[in-house]
C-alpha positions as CSV (number, residue, x, y, z in Angstrom):
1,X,185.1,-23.5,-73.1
2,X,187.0,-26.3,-72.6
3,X,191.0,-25.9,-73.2
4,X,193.5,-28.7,-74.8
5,X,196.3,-30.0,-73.1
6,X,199.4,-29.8,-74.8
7,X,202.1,-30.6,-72.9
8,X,201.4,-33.2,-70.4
9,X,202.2,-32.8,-67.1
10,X,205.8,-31.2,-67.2
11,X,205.9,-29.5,-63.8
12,X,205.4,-30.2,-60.7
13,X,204.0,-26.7,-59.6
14,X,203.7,-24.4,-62.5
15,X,203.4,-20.7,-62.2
16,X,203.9,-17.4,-64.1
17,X,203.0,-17.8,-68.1
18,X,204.1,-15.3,-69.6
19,X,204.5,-15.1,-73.6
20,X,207.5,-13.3,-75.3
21,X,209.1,-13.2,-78.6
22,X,212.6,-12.5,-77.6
23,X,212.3,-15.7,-75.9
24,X,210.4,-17.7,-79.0
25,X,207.2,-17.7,-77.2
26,X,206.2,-18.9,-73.9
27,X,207.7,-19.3,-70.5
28,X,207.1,-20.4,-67.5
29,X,208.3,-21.6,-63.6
30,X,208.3,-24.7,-61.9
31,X,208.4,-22.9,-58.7
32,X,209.9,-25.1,-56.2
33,X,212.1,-27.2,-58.6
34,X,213.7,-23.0,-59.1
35,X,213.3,-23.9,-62.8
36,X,212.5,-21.7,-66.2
37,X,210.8,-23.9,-68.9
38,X,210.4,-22.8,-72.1
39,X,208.1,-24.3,-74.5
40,X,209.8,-26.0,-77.7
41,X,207.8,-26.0,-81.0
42,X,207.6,-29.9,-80.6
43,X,205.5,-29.5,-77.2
44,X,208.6,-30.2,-75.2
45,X,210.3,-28.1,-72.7
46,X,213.9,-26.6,-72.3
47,X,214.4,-26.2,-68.5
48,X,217.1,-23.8,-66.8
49,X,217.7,-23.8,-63.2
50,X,218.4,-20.5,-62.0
51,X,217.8,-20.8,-57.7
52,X,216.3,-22.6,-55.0
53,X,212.6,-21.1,-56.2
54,X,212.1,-19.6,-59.6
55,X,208.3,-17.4,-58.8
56,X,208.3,-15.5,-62.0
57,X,210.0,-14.6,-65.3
58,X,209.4,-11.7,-67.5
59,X,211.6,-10.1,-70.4
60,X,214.2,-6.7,-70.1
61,X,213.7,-4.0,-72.6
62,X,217.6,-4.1,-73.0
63,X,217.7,-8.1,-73.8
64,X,217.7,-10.8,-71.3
65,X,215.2,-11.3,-68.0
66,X,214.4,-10.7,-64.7
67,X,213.6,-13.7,-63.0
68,X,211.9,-14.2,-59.2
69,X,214.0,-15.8,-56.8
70,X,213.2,-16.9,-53.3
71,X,213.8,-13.3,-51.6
72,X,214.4,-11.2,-54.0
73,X,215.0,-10.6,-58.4
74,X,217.7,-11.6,-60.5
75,X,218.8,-9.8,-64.0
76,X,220.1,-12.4,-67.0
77,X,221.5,-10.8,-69.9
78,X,220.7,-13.0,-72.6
79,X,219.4,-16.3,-73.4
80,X,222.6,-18.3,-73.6
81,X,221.7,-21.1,-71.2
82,X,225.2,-20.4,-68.9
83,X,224.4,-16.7,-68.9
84,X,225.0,-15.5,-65.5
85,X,222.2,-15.0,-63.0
86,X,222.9,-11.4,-61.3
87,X,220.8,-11.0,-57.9
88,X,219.5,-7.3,-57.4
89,X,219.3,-7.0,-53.1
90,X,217.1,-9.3,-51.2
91,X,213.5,-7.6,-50.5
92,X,213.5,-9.0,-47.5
93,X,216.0,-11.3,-45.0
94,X,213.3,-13.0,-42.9
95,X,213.5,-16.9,-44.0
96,X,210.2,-17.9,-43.6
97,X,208.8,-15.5,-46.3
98,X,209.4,-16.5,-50.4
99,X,208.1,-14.2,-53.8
100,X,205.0,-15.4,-55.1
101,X,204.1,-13.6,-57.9
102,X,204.5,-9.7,-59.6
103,X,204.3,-8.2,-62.7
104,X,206.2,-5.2,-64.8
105,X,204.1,-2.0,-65.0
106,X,203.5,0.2,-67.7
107,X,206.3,2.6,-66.8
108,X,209.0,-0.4,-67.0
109,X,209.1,-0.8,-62.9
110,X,208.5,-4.6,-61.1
111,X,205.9,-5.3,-59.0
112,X,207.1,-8.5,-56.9
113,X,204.5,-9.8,-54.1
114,X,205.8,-12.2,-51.1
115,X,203.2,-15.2,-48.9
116,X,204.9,-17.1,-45.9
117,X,205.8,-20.5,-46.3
118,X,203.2,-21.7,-43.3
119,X,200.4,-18.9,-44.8
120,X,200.5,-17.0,-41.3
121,X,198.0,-14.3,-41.9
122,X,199.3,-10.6,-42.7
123,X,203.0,-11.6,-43.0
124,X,203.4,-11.1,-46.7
125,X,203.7,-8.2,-48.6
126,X,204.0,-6.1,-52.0
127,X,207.7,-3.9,-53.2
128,X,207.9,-2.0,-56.3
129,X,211.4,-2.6,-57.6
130,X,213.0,0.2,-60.1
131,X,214.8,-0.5,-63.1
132,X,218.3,0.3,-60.7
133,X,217.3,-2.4,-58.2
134,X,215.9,0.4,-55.4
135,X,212.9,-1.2,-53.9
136,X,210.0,-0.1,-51.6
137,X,207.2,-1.3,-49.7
138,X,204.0,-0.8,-51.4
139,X,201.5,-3.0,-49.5
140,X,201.5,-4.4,-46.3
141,X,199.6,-7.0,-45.0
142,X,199.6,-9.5,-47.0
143,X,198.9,-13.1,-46.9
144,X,199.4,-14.3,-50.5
145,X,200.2,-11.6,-53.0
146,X,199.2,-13.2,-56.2
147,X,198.1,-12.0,-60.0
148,X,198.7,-8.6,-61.0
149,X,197.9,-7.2,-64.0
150,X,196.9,-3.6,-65.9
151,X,194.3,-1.9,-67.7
152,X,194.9,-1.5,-71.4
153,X,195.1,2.2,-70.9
154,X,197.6,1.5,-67.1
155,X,195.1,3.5,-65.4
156,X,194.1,0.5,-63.3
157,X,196.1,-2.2,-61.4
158,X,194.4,-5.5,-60.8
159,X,195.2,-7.8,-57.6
160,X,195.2,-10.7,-56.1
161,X,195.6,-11.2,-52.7
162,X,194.3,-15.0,-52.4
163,X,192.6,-16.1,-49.1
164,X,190.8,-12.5,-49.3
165,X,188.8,-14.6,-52.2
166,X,188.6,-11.3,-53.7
167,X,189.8,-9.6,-57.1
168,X,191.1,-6.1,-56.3
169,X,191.3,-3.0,-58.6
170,X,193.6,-0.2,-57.9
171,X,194.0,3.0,-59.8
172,X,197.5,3.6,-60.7
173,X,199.8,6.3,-61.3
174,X,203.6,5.5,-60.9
175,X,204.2,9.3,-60.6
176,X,202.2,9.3,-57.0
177,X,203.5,9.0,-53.8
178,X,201.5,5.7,-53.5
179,X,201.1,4.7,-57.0
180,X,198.3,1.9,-55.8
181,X,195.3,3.9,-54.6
182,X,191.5,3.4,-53.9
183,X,191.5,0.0,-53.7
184,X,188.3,-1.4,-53.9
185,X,186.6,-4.8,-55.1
186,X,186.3,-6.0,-58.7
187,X,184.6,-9.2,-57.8
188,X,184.6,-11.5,-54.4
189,X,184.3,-15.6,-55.3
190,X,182.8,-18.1,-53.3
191,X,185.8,-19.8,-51.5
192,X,183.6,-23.0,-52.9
193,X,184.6,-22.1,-56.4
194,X,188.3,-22.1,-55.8
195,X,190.6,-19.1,-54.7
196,X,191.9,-16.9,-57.6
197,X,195.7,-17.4,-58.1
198,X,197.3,-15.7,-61.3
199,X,195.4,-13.1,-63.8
200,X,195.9,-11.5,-67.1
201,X,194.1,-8.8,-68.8
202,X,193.0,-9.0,-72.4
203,X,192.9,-5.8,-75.0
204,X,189.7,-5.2,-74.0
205,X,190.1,-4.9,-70.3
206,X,188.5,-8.5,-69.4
207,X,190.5,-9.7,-66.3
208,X,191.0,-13.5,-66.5
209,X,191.8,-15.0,-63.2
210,X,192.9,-18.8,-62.5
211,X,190.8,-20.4,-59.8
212,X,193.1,-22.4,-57.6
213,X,190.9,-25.7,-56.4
214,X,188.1,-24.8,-58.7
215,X,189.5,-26.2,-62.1
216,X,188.7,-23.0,-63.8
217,X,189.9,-20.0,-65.1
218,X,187.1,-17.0,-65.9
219,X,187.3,-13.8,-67.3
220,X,185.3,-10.7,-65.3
221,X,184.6,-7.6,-67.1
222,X,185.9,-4.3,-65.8
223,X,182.6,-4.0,-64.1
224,X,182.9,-7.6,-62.5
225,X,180.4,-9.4,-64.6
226,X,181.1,-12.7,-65.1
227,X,181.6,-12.9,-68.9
228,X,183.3,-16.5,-69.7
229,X,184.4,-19.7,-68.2
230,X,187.3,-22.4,-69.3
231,X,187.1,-25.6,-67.9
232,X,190.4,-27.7,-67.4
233,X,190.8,-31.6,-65.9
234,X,192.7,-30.4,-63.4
235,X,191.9,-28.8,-60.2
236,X,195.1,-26.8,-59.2
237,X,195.0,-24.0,-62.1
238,X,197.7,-21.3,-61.0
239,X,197.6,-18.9,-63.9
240,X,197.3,-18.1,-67.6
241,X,198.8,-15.9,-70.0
242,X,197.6,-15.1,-73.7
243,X,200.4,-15.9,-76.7
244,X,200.8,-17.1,-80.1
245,X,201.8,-14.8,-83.0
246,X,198.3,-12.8,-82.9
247,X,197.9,-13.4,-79.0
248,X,194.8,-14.7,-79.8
249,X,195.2,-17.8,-77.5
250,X,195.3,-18.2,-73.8
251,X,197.9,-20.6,-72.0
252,X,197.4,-21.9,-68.3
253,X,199.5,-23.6,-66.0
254,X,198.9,-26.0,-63.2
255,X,200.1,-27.6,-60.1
256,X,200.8,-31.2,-58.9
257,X,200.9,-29.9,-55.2
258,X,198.7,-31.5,-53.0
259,X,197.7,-33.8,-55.6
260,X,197.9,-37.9,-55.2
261,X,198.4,-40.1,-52.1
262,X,196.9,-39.0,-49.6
263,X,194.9,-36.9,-52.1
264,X,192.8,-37.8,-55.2
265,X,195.2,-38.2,-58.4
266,X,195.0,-35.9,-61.3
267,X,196.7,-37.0,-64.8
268,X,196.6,-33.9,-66.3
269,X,197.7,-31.9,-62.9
270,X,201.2,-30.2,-63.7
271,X,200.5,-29.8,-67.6
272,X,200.0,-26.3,-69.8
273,X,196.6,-26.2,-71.3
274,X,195.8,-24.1,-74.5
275,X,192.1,-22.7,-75.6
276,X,190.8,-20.0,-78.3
277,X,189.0,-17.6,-76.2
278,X,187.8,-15.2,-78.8
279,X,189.7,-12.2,-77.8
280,X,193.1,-11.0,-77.4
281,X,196.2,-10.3,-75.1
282,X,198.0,-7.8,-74.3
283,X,201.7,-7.5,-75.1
284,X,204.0,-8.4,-72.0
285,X,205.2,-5.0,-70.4
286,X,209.0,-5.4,-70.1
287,X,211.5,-4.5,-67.5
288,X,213.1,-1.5,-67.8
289,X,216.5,-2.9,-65.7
């Protein structure tokens, strides 16, 4: 499969897709800019600053969003573009460590997963934020906590840590002491192919994983067999969401880091891409803060 571009190239590192009909549709980060952008129906984008790094977005079961900020979330009640940004606690104080990436879990909790600035091995990590803000340490370890996504039935907890070049599968159960246990391999890529970045999981429990440096995203079955490829024009491909009214399409964002003088220009690098993969999404799991 090859997917359409249909923005252009609107950010300069795009992250975090995610779909939402309290928000119109689909959302998304331009990380280091610390800006949401929302797509229009005209193929535009609205963009709201909201910090010095915006890492991920997704909606609050009681209206609004919880957004990723440099060191920590941030509740907004509502979509009116002055609506006040509210920072829970910082995860962390140590300056030289930023959010990544995370996701909501079944039971209404966030998952928010740190890298270094200078990707020192080990020095990130993974907290499990409650709806009241309390956080804990979930994973250490870490180098670049990526995509993390569930099971249809949130029995199983898929993750990314990306130089491991490896898609992990956890079982979960949010009622455990450690709710991330038995972590084992779903599938390893060749570095070669790119290094998997952001994932979603469709309604039949494929896991679709963007391949950072391998202009790619591909789906793996919950067995790890490789089960479908889509091709994109440009090489930095950070993650990918599915949306539209049936969530029958998948959306994918891209990255302008790294690309141009002194490295090989890409026209398309920066820009959302859209394909028709044949199967469908999973609603977005709200926060229950």
């Amino acid at each position: 499969m090859r997917a359409e571009n249909i923005t252009g190239p609107v950010a300069h590192h795009g992250e975090g897709p995610v779909w939402s009909p309290t928000w119109g549709g689909l959302r998304f980060v331009d990380m280091m800019a610390g800006d949401l952008l929302t797509l229009q129906p005209d193929a535009t984008v609205a963009r709201r600053h909201v910090g010095d790094l915006a890492t991920m977005v997704r909606p609050r079961s009681r209206g609004g969003y919880v957004v990723g900020l440099e060191r920590g979330l941030a509740l907004v009640d509502d979509e009116a573009p002055d609506s006040p940004v509210r920072p829970f606690p910082e995860l962390w104080s140590d300056p030289t460590v930023r959010l990544n990436d995370g996701s909501t879990t079944p039971d209404g909790a966030f998952y928010a997963g740190s890298m270094p600035f200078d990707d020192r091995s080990g020095a990130g990590a993974l907290y499990r934020v409650e709806p009241d803000g309390a956080a804990r340490l979930v994973l250490s370890g870490v180098t670049c906590s990526n995509g993390l996504g569930f099971s249809p039935d949130g029995t199983l907890a898929y993750y990314v840590d990306t130089l491991t070049c490896r898609v992990d599968v956890f079982d979960y159960d949010p009622g455990a002491d450690e709710p991330l246990a038995n972590r084992r391999a779903l599938v390893e890529i060749p570095r070669e192919d790119g290094l998997p970045d952001g994932l979603t999981v469709d309604a039949e429990g494929g896991v679709w994983v963007a391949l950072w440096g391998g202009s790619a995203v591909r789906c793996y079955a919950p067995d790890g067999t490789l089960t479908a490829v889509v091709e994109l024009p440009a090489s930095h491909v950070t993650a990918c969401t599915f949306g539209g009214a049936d969530l029958d399409e998948l959306f994918i964002t891209t990255s302008r880091l790294m690309i141009g003088e002194p490295f090989e220009p890409e026209l398309d690098a920066g820009s959302v891409f859209r394909v028709v993969p044949g199967v469908t999404g999973l609603p977005v799991l709200p926060f229950a803060g």
